[in-house]
Each structure stands twice: as structure tokens, then as C-alpha cells.
N, C-alpha and C positions, 0 to 999 in steps of 0.2 A: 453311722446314721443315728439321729435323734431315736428313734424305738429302738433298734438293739442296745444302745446307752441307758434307756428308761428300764427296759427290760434287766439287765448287768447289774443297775443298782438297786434294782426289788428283787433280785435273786439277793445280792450283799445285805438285805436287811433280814433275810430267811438265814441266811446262812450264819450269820452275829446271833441270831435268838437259837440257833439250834445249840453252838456251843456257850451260850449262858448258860440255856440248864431252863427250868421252871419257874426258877424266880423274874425272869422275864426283866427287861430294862425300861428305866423313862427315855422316854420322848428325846429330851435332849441328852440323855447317852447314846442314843442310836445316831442320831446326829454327829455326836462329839468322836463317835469311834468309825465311823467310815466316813469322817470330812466332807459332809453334807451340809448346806445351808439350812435354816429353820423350817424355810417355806415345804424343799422340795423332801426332805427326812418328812413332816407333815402327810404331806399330799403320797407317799409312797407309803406310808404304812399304815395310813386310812384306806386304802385301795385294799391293800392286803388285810383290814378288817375287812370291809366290806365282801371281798370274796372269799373270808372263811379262812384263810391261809395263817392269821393271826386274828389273839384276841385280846383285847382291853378291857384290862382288871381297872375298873374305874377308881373301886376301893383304893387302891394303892398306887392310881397312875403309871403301872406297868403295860408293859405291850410283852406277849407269850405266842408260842404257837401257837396254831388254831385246828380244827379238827379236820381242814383240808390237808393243813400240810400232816397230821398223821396217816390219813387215807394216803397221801402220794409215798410215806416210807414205807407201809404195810403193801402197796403194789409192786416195790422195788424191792421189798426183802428178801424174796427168793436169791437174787443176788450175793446175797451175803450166806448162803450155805456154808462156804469153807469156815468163816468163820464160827458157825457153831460148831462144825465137827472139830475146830478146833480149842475149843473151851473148855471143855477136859485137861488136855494138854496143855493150855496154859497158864491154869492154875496150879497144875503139877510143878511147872518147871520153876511160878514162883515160888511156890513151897518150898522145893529142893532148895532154891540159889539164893532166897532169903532174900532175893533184891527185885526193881519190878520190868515186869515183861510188858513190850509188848505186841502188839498184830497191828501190820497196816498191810493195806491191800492197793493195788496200783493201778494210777488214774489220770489217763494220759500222762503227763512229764513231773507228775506228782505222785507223793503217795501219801495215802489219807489211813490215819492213825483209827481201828475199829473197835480198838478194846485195850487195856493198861488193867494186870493183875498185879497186887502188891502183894508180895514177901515180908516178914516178919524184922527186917532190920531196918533197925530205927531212922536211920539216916536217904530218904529216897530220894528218888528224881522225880523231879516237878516238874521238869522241862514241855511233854509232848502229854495231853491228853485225847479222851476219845473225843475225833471230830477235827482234829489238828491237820493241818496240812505241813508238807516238807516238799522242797524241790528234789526233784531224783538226784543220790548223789549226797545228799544232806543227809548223814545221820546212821547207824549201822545199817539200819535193816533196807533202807534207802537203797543204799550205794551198795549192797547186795543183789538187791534186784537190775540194778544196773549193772551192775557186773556178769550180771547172766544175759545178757542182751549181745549183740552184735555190735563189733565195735564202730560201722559206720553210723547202730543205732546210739551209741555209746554220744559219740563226735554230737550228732546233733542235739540233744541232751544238753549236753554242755555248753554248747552254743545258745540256743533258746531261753537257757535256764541263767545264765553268767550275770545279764544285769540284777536281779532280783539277789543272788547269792553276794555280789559283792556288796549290795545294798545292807542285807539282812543277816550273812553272815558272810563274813568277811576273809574266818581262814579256811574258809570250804572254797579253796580257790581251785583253779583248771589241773594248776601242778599237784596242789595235794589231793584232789580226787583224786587221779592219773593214777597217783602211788596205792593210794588207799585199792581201787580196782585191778591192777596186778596183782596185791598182796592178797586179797578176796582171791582172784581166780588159782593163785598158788595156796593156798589155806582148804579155800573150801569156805572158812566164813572170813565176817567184814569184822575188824576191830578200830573202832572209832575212838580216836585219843584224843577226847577235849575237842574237838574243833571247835562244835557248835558253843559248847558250855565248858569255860579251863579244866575244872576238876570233875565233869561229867563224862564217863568212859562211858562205852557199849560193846556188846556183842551182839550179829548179825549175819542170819541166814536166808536165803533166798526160798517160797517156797514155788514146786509147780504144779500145774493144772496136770487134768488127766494124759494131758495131749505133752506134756513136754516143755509149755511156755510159762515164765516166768511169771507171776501173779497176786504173790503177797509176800510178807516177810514176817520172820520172829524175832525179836532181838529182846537185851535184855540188858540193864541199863545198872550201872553204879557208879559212886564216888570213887578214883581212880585208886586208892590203895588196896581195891577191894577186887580191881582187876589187873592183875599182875600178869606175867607172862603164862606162867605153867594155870594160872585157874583162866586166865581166858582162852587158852589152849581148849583144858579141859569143858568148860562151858560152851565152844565152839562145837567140838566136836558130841554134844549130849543135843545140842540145838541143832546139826546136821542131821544126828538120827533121827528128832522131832519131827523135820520138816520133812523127812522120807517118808517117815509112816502117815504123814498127813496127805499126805500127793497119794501114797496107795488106798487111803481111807475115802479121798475123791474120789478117786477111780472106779472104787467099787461102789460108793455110793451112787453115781452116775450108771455103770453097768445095771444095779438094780432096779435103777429108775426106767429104764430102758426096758425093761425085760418084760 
């Protein structure tokens, strides 16, 4: 339908300036990066000035968020609790592994990247920042949490998610997730060998809510000589204890909220 299409692409021009950052884009990058024609990029992000959702730095022919769209993430942030009790801990762990972590949280057949701490070694991953999206399956911390799913929820997953993956990434295919979530459910965590990126390794644990269900992940991300068998071992298993003491730290925080 013409309004859910109009509606799709003024959420895509919200969603492009959220992972810019501040410095906001022109006009015709907004256009140029979700394959919009001039007219209708125009008419879609004057609307979104005029209701406040975005604002136009005349100065500089930028278009930025606007004080609407802070008001709608300050209502949704309660949402994001786990991630603060978990920022402590993820800066620990890049401390520790000298390489960078990070936290996504899971959103429908995605999971959406909340935070990336960096480690002191010189060499990082670029690949996924805060605000990133990944298809479930794509990526350690990904194909962790789908690994903790059911496998008819597994199957559908996979299904839904196949064109984009072969599109976008190509050896995150059906048979080597397949392998990948065996070796996750025999481990305990996900070790990602280059798929997404040749020489970009990871490590990936699944975390859960108070109740048992799967809900975010921690992974932790290097240049593959840096994750060998025995240190991804080890790293797996420091990143399991993480994500335990994170699920009882829910738990209780939840109880007290209750009480």
C-alpha cells in the first residue's frame, strides 16, 4: 500500500541519520544512500523537519535528528536496561582481551548492535558499529542467539532471512550456519571464522532474560591470528561466565523492581 511504502521510507531516512552520528547528511546523500529520487528524499525529510523528527542546519546544508526523534528514544529506553547493567562488564572484558566487544540485543530476525568497547590493540574491527543491523545467524554473537532458539524457530530464520544473506553475505550460507549452530550448542559459545569479513574472527555468547529466553549477545571480535583455538576456547568460556552473571544481575534487578 502507498502509506505503509511512504511510511517504510521516512522511518529509512530516520534510521540513515541515527547511524550518521551528528554531523547529519545533505540532501542529496540521503537520497544517494537509500535510492531515492530527488523529488521524493525532498518531500520525505521536509515532512520529518516539519514534525520535529529532524532538523536542517541551514549553515551547513545538513539534515540531523530532531528533538522529536530524542523524545521517542528517551520513551523507549527503559528497554535497553540490560544494556546498562551490562557496561561495566563490557568494558572489563575489552580491557582484559585487548580486542573489541561487542552487545547486540534481538529484534525480530535481526539483531541490532547497542554498544562496541574497544581494547587497547592496535589492530580492531571496523566491521559492526552501534546501530548496525545483522541477519540472525550472521556474525558470533548473532548465530548465538539463534542457536539458543528452537530449531523449528532455527528453520524459519533461515528461511526468511536467505535472500538478504546471500545478497550481503554470501558465505553465511544455510550449510555453514547449520555447522556454525551445532558447534555453538556443543561449545556453549559461537566461533565465527571470517565469514562475514576473511580475516575478521569472533567470539559469541548468547545472553538470557530473567525468564530463560534468549535476548542479546556479547561477542568479541579480532583479526584471526589473535583467535586461535586454545584463546578462543579460553575467551568463550570468560564470555559464558559474563553472560551468566548478566542474566542473574537481570533477574535481580527485575525482583527489585517488583518488590
Amino acid at each position: 500500500m502507498a502509506g505503509a511504502q511512504t511510511l517504510r521510507r521516512g522511518l529509512s531516512v530516520l534510521r540513515l541519520l541515527t547511524r550518521t552520528g551528528p554531523g547529519g547528511l545533505r540532501m542529496s546523500e540521503i537520497g544517494r544512500r537509500l535510492e531515492l529520487n530527488k523529488a521524493t528524499a525532498i518531500r520525505l525529510t521536509r515532512t520529518l523537519v516539519d514534525e520535529g523528527f529532524v532538523l536542517h542546519d541551514r549553515s551547513l546544508g545538513r539534515y540531523r535528528l530532531g528533538p522529536e526523534a530524542f523524545a521517542v528514544g528517551l520513551a523507549a529506553e527503559p528497554s535497553y536496561e540490560l544494556q546498562r547493567l551490562a557496561a561495566p562488564t563490557l568494558r572489563a572484558l575489552a580491557a582484559e582481551s585487548g580486542d573489541t566487544v561487542f552487545f547486540a540485543v534481538l529484534h525480530g530476525y535481526e539483531s541490532i548492535c547497542l554498544s562496541r568497547d574497544e581494547g587497547d590493540f592496535p589492530i580492531r574491527n571496523q566491521l559492526i558499529k552501534a546501530g548496525d543491523r545483522l541477519p540472525l545467524g550472521v556474525g558470533a554473537g548473532s548465530c548465538a542467539v539463534l542457536a539458543a532458539m528452537p530449531e523449528h524457530e532455527q528453520e524459519d530464520v533461515l528461511q526468511r532471512n536467505a535472500l538478504l544473506r546471500a545478497e550481503r553475505y554470501p558465505h553465511c550460507t544455510d550449510e555453514a550456519i547449520r555447522r556454525l549452530l551445532a558447534d555453538t550448542q556443543a561449545r556453549g559459545y559461537c566461533v565465527q571464522p571470517g565469514l562475514v569479513i576473511a580475516d575478521s574472527w569472533a567470539v559469541g555468547v548468547v545472553v538470557f532474560d530473567g525468564d530463560g529466553s534468549p535476548v542479546a549477545s556479547i561477542s568479541i571480535a579480532a583479526i584471526k591470528s589473535r583467535l586461535g583455538a586454545a584463546r578462543s576456547a579460553a575467551l568463550g568460556n570468560r564470555l559464558m561466565r559474563a553472560s551468566r552473571a548478566l542474566s542473574l544481575l537481570q533477574k535481580d534487578s527485575k525482583t527489585d523492581a517488583q518488590a
